[in-house]
C-alpha positions in Angstrom: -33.3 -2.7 -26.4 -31.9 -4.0 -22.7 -32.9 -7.3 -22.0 -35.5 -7.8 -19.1 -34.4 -7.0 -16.0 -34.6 -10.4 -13.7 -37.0 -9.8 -10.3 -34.9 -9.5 -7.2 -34.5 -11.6 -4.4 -37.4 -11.9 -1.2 -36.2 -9.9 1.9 -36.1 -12.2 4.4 -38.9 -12.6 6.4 -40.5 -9.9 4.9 -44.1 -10.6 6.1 -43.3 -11.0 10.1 -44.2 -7.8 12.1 -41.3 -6.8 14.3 -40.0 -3.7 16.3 -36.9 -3.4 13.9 -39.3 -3.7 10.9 -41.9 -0.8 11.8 -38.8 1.4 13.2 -36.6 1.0 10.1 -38.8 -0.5 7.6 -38.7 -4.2 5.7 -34.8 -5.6 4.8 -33.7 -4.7 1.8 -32.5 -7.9 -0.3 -30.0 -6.9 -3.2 -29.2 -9.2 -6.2 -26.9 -11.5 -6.0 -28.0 -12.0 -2.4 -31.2 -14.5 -1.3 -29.1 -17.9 -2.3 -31.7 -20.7 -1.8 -28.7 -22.7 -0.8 -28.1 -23.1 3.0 -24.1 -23.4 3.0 -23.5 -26.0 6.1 -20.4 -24.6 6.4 -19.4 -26.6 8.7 -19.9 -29.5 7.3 -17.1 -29.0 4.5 -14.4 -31.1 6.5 -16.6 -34.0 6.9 -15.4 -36.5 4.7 -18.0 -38.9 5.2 -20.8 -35.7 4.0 -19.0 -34.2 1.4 -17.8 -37.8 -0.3 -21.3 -39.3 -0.2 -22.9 -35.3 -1.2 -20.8 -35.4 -4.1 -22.0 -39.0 -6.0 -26.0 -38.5 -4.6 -28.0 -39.1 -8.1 -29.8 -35.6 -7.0 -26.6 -33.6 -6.6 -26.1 -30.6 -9.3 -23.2 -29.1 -10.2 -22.5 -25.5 -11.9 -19.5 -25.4 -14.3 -17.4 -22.5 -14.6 -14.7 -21.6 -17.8 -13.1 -19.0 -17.4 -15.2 -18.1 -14.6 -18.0 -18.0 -17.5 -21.1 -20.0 -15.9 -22.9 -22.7 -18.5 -26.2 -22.0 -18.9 -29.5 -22.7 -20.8 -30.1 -19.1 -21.8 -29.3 -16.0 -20.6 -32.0 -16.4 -17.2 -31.4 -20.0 -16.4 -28.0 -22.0 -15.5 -27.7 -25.6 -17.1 -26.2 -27.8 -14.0 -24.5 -31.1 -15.1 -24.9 -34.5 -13.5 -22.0 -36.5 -12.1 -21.7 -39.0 -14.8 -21.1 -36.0 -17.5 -17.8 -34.6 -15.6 -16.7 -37.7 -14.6 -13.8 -38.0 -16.6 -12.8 -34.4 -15.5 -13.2 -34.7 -12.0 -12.8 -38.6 -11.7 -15.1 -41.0 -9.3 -14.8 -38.7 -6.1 -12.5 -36.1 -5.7 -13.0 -36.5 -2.6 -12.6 -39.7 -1.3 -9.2 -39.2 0.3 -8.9 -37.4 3.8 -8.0 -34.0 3.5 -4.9 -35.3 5.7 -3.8 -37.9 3.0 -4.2 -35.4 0.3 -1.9 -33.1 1.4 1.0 -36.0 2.1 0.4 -37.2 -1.3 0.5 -33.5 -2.8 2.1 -33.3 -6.5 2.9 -29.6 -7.9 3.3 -31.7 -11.4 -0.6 -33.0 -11.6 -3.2 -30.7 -11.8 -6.6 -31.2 -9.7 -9.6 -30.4 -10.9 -11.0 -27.7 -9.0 -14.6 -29.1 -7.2 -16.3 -26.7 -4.6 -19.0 -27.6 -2.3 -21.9 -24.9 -2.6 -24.8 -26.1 0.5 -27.7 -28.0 0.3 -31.5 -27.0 -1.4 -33.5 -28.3 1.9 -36.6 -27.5 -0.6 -36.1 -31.2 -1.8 -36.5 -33.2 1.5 -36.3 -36.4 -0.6 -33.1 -35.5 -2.0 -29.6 -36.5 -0.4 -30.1 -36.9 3.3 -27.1 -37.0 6.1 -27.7 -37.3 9.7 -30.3 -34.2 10.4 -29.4 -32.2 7.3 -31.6 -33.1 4.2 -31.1 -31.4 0.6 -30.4 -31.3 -3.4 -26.3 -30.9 -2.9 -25.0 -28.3 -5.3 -21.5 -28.0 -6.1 -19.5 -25.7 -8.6 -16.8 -27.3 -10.7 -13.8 -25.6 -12.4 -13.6 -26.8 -16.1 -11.2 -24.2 -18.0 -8.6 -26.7 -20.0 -5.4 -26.5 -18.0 -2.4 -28.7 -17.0 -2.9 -32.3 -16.8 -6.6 -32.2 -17.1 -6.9 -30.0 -20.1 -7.8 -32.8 -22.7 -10.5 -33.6 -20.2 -11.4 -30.6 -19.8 -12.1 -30.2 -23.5 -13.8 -32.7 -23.4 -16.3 -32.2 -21.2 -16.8 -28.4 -22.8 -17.6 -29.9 -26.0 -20.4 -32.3 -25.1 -22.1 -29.7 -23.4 -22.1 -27.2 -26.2 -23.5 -30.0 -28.3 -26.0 -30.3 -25.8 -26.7 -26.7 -26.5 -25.5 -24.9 -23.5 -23.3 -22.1 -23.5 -21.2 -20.0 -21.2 -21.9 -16.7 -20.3 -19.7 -14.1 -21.1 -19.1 -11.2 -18.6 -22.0 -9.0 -16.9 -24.3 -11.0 -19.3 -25.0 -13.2 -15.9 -26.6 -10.9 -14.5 -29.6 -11.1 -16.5 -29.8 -14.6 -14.2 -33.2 -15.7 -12.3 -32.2 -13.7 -8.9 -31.7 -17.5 -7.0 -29.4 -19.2 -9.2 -27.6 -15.6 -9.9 -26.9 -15.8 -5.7 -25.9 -19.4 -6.5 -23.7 -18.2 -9.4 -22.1 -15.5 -7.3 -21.0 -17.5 -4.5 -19.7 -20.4 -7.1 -17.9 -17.4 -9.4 -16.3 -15.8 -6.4 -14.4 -18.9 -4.8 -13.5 -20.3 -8.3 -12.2 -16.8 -8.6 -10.3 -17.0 -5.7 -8.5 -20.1 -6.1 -7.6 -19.1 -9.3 -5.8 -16.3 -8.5 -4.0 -18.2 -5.6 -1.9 -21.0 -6.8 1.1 -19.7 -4.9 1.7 -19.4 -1.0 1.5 -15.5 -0.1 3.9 -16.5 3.0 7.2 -18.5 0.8 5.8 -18.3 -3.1 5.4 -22.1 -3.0 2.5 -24.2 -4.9 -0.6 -24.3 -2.8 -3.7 -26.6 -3.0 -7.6 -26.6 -2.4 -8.4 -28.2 0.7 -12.4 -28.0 3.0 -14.2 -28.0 -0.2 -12.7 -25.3 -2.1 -12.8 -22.8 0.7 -9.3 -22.9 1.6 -5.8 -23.4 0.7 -3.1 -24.5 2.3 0.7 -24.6 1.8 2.0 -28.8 1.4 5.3 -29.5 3.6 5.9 -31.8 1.6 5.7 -32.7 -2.2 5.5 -35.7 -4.4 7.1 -35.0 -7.9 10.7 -35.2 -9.0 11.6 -31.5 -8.2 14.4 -29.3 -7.2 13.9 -28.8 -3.6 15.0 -27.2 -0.4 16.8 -30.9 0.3 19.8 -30.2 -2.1 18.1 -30.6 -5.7 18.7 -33.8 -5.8 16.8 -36.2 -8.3 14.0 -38.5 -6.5 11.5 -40.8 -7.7 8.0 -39.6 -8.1 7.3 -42.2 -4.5 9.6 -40.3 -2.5 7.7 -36.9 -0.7 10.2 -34.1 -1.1 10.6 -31.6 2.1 9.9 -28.4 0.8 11.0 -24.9 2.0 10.2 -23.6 5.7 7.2 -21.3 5.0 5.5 -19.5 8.0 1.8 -20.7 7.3 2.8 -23.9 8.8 3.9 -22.4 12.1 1.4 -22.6 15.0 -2.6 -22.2 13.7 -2.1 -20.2 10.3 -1.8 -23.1 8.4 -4.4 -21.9 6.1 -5.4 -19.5 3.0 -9.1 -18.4 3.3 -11.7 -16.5 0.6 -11.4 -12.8 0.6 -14.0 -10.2 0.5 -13.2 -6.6 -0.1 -15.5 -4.0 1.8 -16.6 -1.5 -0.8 -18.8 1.5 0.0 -21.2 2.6 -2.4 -23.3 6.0 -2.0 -26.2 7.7 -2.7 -25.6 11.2 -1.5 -28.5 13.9 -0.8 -28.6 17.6 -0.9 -28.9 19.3 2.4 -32.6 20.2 1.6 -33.3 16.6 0.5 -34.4 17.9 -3.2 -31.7 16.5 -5.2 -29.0 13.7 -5.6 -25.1 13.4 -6.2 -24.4 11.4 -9.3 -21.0 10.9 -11.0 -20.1 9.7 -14.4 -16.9 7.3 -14.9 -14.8 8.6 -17.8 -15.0 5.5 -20.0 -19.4 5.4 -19.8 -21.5 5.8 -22.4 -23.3 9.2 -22.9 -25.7 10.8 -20.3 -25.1 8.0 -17.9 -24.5 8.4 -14.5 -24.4 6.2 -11.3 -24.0 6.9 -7.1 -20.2 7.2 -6.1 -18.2 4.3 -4.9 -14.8 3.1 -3.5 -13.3 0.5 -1.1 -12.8 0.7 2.4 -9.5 1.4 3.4 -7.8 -0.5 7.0 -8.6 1.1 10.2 -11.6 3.3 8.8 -15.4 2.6 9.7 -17.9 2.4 6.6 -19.4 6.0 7.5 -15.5 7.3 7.5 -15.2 5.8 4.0 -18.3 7.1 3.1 -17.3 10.5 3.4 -13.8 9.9 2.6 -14.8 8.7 -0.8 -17.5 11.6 -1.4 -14.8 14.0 -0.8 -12.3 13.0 -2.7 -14.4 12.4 -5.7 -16.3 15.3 -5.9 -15.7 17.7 -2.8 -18.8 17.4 -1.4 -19.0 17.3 2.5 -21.4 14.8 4.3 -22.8 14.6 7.4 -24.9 12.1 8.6 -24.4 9.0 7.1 -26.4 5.4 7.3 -26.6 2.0 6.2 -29.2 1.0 3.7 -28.4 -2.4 2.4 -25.7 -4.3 0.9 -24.4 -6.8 -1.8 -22.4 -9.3 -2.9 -20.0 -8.3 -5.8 -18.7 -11.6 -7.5 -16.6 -8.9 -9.3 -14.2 -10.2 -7.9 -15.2 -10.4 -4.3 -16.1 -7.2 -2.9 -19.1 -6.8 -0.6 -21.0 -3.4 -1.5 -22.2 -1.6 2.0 -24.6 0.2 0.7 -25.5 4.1 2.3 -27.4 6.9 2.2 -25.2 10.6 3.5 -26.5 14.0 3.7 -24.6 17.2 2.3 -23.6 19.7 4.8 -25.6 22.8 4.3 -21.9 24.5 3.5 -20.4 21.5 1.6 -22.2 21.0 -1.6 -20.0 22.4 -4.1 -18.6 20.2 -6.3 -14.7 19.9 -7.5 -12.9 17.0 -8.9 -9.7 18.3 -7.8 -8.7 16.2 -5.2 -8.8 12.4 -7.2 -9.7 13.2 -11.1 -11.4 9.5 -11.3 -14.6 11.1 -12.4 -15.3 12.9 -16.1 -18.4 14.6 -14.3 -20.2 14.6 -11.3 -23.4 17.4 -10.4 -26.5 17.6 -8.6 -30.3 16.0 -10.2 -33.2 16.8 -8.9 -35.5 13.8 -7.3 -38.0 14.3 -9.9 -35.6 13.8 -12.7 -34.0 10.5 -11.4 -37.5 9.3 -10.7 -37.8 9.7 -14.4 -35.0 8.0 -15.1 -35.6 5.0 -12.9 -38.8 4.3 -14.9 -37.7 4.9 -18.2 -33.5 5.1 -18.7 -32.0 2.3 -16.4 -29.7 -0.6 -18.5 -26.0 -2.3 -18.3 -23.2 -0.1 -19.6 -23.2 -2.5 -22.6 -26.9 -2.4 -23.0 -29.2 0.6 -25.0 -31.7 2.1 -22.7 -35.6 1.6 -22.4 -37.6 2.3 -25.6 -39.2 5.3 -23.7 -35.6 6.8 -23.6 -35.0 9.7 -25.4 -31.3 11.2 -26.1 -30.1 13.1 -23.8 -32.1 11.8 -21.1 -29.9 10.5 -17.6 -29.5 7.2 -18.0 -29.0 4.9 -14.5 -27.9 1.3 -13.4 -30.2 -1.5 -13.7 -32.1 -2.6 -10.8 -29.4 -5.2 -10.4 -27.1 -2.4 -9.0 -27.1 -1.4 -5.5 -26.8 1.8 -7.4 -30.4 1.7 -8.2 -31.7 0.3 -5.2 -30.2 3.4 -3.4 -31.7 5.7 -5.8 -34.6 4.3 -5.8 -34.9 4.7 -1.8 -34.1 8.5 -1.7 -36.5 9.6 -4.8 -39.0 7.1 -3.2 -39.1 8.4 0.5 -35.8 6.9 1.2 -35.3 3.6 3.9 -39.6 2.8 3.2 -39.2 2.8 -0.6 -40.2 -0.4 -2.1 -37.1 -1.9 -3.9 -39.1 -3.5 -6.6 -41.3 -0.6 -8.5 
């Protein structure tokens, strides 16, 4: 039996009266979306904030290992205080200018990953700088590697003694739908720098600079290293020129986040009585999902929309729009949700073009109505206890998948996102 499926996040504003609202019904909020968190981005720079952020007796911090969040159960993340990854992290990461940092950048030592999430303005007690007023949340990378991996250790085993434990894989998403935004912002930029330890402009060592959200490429370097000076041996005081790299010419002196653009698809008949479905080749039995695929450069979302629908299945769209979209801390895409119609001569299906699916075919409303209610679960998870075998089996509500389906068999943009 699935777990239960976590409630999803408040649209924004969802009770005001507006033109937009009565035109194109309430905004639809996706999980992984709705963070309680507001991110002062701005404020990431600011020494003086994030310094005095970071020790504040309310601040929380989210550890990641292996990008595998630590948590109370499966519904509730367990955030450690200051004092418990202190010999991780050290007294403040932070308390160096960004600008000092960088001279005094050593390839050879290994710094703990700290990002700076936003501030919970809920607690207007909490930490408090100039007009901005919060509980400071910050995620913390703590998978044992380089210098800090005793430390590391460390601090992994006194929280499992504690009784927290890191969830593994999708299992996150069973996560109360605020902390599972929190999660997927703090997942996706630990992500990130992880896979970006090298310069994409000269291959060179990079480090974490504004927080967490960028990276930039050190002229200079610190440890005893072959170098672009000659390879000559020099003490460990003695910054080392490094190679000429082009991120340090003009403004590009920095590596930000990524986000892929993914399209994701609920496709209609032509007569509005049934739905496009596909079925990946490596799914378990009888389940199906809306088709998907990224955005591809110089292409709009409705271009990729039918691009994608095409080349799955052969199916021919016309009229395309935007439902709703969601953040995918898988690694980073950004699902753009839509709904397309069928051309009345374009419903055929063949998987000729791109064999990515085992099957696609047309399902009556009525029939993925019934499977909303009864046969929606993870890939990993067994369906409902009203399923029976044979019965389609869907995404949870968790997907943008089923918040799509649930639109069309519902009435389509008015449906309410949570029955």
């Amino acid at each position: 039996m699935p777990p239960k499926q976590p409630e999803l996040p408040d649209p924004a504003h969802h009770d005001l009266d507006s033109m937009l609202s009565r035109k194109f019904g309430r905004e639809i909020a996706n999980y992984f979306s709705g963070s309680p968190l507001n991110r002062v981005s701005f404020l990431r720079a600011n020494h003086d904030f994030i310094s005095k952020a970071l020790v504040h007796p309310t601040t929380k911090f989210m550890l990641f290992n292996e990008l595998a969040p630590m948590a109370k159960d499966p519904s509730t993340i367990a955030y450690a205080s200051h004092q418990e990854i202190l010999a991780l992290i050290g007294p403040n990461p932070f308390e160096k200018t960004e600008e000092d940092m960088i001279k005094e950048y050593n390839s050879t030592i290994t710094l703990p990953l700290v990002l700076f999430l936003g501030l919970d303005e809920t607690d207007k007690a909490g930490f408090q700088h100039s007009i901005y007023t919060g509980t400071p949340y910050f995620a913390v990378d703590i998978t044992p590697r380089g210098t800090v991996e005793k430390e590391a250790n460390s601090v992994i085993d006194a929280m499992k003694e504690k009784g927290h434990t890191f969830l593994q894989g999708r299992t996150a998403m069973n996560l109360n739908a605020p902390e599972a935004a929190i999660y997927a912002q703090g997942r996706a930029l630990v992500d990130w720098n992880a896979r970006n330890p090298f310069c994409g402009g000269c291959g060179q060592s990079t480090m974490s600079i504004n927080a967490g959200t960028k990276r930039v490429c050190p002229p200079t370097d610190m440890a005893s290293l072959p170098t672009a000076q000659g390879g000559a041996t020099f003490v460990e005081s003695t910054p080392l020129k490094r190679a000429a790299c082009a991120t340090r010419t003009g403004i590009s002196n920095l590596c930000f986040p990524r986000t892929d653009p993914t399209v994701i698809m609920a496709v209609v008949s032509h007569d509005a009585k049934r739905v496009l479905l596909g079925r990946g080749k490596s799914w378990p039995k009888f389940f199906y999902s809306t088709l998907a695929g990224f955005c591809e450069p110089a292409e709009s979302v409705e271009e990729a929309v039918r691009r994608e629908v095409w080349e799955e299945s052969g199916v021919l769209l016309g009229r395309v729009v935007i439902h709703s979209t969601q953040p995918w801390p898988y690694p980073a895409n950004l699902m753009i949700g839509a709904i397309g119609q069928a051309l009345p001569d374009g419903e055929n299906i063949h998987l000729e073009h791109d064999p990515e699916l085992e099957d696609a075919k047309w399902v009556l409303m009525d029939e993925i109505r019934e499977a909303l209610r009864i046969g929606t679960s993870g890939l990993d998870e067994g369906a409902g206890e009203e399923y029976r075998e044979g019965g389609l089996r869907l995404p949870p509500r968790t997907a943008i998948a089923n918040q799509l389906l649930t639109a069309v068999a519902g009435g389509f943009l008015g449906a309410d996102p949570k029955m």
